[in-house]
C-alpha positions in Angstrom: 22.7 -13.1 -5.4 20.7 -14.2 -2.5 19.5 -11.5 -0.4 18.5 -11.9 3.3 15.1 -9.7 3.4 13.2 -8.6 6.1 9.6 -8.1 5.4 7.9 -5.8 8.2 4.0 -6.4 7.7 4.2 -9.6 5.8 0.7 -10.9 6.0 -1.2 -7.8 4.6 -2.4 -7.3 1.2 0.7 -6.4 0.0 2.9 -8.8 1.9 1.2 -11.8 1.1 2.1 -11.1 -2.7 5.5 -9.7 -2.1 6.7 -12.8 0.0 6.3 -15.5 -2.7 8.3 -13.4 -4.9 10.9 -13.2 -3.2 11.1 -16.5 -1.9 10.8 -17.8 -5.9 13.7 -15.3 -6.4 15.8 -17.5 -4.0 15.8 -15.1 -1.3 15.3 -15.6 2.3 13.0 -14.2 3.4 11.3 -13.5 7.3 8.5 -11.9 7.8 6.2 -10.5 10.7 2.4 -10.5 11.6 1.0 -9.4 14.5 -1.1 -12.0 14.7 -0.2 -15.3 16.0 -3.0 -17.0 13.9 -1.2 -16.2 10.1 2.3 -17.8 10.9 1.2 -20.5 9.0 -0.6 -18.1 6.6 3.6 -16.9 5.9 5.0 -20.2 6.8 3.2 -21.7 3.5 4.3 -18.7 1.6 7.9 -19.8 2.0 8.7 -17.1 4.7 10.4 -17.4 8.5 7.6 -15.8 10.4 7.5 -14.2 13.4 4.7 -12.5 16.0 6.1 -8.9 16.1 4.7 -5.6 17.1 5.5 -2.9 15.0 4.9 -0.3 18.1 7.1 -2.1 20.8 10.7 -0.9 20.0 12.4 -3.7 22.3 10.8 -6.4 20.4 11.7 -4.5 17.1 15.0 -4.9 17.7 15.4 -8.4 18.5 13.2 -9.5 15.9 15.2 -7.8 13.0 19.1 -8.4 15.1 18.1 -12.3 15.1 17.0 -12.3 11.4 20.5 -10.4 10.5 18.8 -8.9 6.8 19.9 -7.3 4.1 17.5 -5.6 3.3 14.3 -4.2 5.2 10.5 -4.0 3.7 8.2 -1.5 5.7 4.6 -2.5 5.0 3.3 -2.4 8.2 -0.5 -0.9 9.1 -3.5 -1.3 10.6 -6.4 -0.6 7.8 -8.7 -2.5 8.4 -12.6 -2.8 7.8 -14.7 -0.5 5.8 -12.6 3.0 5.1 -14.4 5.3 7.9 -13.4 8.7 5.8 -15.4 10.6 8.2 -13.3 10.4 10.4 -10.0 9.4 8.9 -7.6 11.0 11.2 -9.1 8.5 13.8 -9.4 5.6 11.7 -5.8 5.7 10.0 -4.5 6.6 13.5 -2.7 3.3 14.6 -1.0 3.1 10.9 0.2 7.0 11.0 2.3 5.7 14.1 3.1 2.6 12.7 4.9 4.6 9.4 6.2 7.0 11.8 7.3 4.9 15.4 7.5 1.3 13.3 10.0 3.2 10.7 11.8 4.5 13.5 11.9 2.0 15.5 13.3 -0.3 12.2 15.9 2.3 11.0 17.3 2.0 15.1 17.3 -1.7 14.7 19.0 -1.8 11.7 21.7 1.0 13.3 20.3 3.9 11.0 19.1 7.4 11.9 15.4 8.6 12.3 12.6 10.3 10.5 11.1 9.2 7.6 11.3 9.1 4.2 14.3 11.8 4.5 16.0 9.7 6.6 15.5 6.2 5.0 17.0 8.1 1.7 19.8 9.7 3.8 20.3 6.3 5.4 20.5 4.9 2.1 16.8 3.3 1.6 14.3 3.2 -0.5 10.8 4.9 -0.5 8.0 4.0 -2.4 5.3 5.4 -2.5 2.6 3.2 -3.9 -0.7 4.4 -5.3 -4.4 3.3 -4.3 -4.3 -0.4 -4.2 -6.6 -2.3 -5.9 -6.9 -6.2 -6.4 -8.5 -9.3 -4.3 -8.7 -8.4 -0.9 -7.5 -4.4 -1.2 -10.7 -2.8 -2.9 -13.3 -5.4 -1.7 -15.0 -2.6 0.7 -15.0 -0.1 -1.7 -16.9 -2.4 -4.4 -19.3 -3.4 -1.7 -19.8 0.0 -1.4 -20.0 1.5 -4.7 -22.6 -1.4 -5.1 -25.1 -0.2 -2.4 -24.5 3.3 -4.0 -23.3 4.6 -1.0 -19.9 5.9 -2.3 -20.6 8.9 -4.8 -19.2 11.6 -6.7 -18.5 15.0 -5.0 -19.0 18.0 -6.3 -17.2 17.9 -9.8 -15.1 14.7 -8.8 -12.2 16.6 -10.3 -9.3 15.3 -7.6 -7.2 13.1 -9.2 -6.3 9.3 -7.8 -3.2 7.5 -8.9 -4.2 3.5 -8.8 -1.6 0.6 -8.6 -2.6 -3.0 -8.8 -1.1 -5.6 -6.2 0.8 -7.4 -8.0 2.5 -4.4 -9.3 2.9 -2.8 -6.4 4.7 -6.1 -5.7 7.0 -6.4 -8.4 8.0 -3.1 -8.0 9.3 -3.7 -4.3 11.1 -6.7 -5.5 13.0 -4.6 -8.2 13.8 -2.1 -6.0 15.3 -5.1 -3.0 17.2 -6.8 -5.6 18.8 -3.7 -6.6 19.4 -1.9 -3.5 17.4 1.1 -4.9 17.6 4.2 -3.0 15.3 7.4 -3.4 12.2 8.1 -3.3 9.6 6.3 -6.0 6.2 6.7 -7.4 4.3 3.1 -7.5 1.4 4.2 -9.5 0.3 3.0 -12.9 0.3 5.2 -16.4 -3.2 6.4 -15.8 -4.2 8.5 -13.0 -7.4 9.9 -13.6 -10.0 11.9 -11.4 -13.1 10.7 -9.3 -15.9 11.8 -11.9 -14.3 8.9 -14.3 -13.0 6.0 -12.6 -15.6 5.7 -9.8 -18.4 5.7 -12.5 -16.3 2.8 -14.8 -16.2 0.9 -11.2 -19.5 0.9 -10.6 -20.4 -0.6 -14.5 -17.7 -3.0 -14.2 -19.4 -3.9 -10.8 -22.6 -4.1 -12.1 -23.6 -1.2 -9.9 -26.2 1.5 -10.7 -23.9 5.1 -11.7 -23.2 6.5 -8.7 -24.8 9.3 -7.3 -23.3 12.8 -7.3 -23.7 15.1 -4.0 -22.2 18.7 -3.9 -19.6 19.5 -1.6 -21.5 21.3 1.2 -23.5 18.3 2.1 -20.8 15.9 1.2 -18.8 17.7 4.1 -21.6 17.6 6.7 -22.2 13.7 5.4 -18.4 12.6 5.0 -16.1 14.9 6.1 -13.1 16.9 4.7 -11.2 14.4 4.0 -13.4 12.7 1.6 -14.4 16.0 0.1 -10.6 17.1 -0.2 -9.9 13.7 -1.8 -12.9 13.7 -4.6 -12.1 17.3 -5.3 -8.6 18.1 -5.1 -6.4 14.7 -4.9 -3.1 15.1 -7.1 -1.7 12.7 -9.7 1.6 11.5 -10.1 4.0 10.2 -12.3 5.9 6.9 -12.5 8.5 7.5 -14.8 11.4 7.3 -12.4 10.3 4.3 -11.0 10.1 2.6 -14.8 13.7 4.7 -15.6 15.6 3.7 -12.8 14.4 0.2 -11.8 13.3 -0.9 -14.9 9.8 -1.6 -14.0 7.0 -3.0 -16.2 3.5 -3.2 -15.1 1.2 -5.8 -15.6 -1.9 -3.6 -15.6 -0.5 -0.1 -17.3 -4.0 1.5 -16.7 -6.8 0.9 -13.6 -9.6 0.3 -16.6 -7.8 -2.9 -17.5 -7.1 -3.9 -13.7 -10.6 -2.9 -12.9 -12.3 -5.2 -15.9 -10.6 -8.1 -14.9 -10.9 -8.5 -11.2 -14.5 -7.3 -11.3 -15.1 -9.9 -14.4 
């Protein structure tokens, strides 16, 4: 069955994986950039693309009314450049509104209600929530980074991070277009695993020195409590309903395996 999908955000990290899956899958597929400079970028992918601003809610909805989809892929943000934890709030600003305004401003396009992942659910959507991303062009900074030994361990690096390799990421949102999924999903791989043991097995498989470990009370005057809360008291979780329900299979089960390959 061919399924008419709209893919918010098309050129990112993400996007420029999920397209070509879905267009080999015999889907048709449009996609947005903000940018006029990567239509072709999508264009060669196999994608209708189109200049769109996630923010303007006018635009929104002619964009999405004239490609008529199916189905609707939110991967719209604005990361961009080296992660500036420090001041996070400010840095991940323009993406905060684009989850919150761009999802909005999608669900009233496609004649939903608003807010969220509640709402996307209660709309009958799909949310996934996909773990750190790692592959060519996600982790890059990081690795440059960890390299200069200017990313270390704080405190005990107890807080836990839940990992998920692009591609994976990717064949987990087509699974969950092709079958209309609704709910809420964890995108993460089998191994989550705290700060004191996969940033050190980065750094070896980066050929950097072991990175350095600074307590927390200078970490927070250096970094900021974001980074601190992150390295300290992140959360794991689990996949299972993901794997259960739509039958997904990853193609790097644990970050040491992703890690070793890309950084080969």
């Amino acid at each position: 069955m061919v399924v008419r999908v709209f893919v918010a955000g098309g050129a990112g990290v993400l996007g420029r994986r999920l397209v070509p899956r879905l267009v080999a899958r015999g889907h048709e597929v449009t996609a947005t950039t903000t940018s006029a400079n990567k239509l072709r970028v999508l264009e060669r992918l196999g994608a209708e693309a189109v200049v769109m601003d996630g923010l303007d809610a006018m635009l929104v909805g002619e964009v999405v009314a004239q490609a008529r989809p199916d189905v609707i892929v939110h991967q719209m943000t604005a990361i961009s450049g080296k992660p500036d934890i420090k001041h996070f709030d400010r840095w991940f600003a323009t993406t905060n509104r684009l989850r919150a305004e761009g999802t909005g401003h999608l669900l009233a396009a496609a004649e939903a209600i608003r807010h969220l992942e509640d709402v996307v659910v209660k709309a009958g959507g799909a949310v996934l929530r996909y773990g750190a991303f790692y592959g060519p062009g996600a982790t890059d900074d990081q690795v440059e980074l960890v390299r200069k030994r200017q990313y270390p361990v704080i405190g005990n690096g107890g807080g836990y991070s839940s990992w998920v390799h692009l591609d994976d990421a990717a064949s987990a949102t087509v699974l969950a277009v092709e079958q209309r999924a609704r709910g809420v999903f964890n995108i993460v791989d089998d191994e989550p695993a705290p700060a004191g043991e996969w940033l050190p097995y980065l750094a070896a498989r980066a050929g950097a020195k072991r990175p350095m470990q600074v307590p927390t009370w200078l970490a927070r005057l250096v970094a900021g409590e974001t980074a601190v809360a992150m390295m300290t008291e992140g959360r794991f979780f689990s996949n299972a309903k993901a794997k259960r329900e739509l039958g997904w299979q990853l193609r790097y089960p644990s970050w040491r395996q992703g890690f070793k390959e890309e950084l080969a």
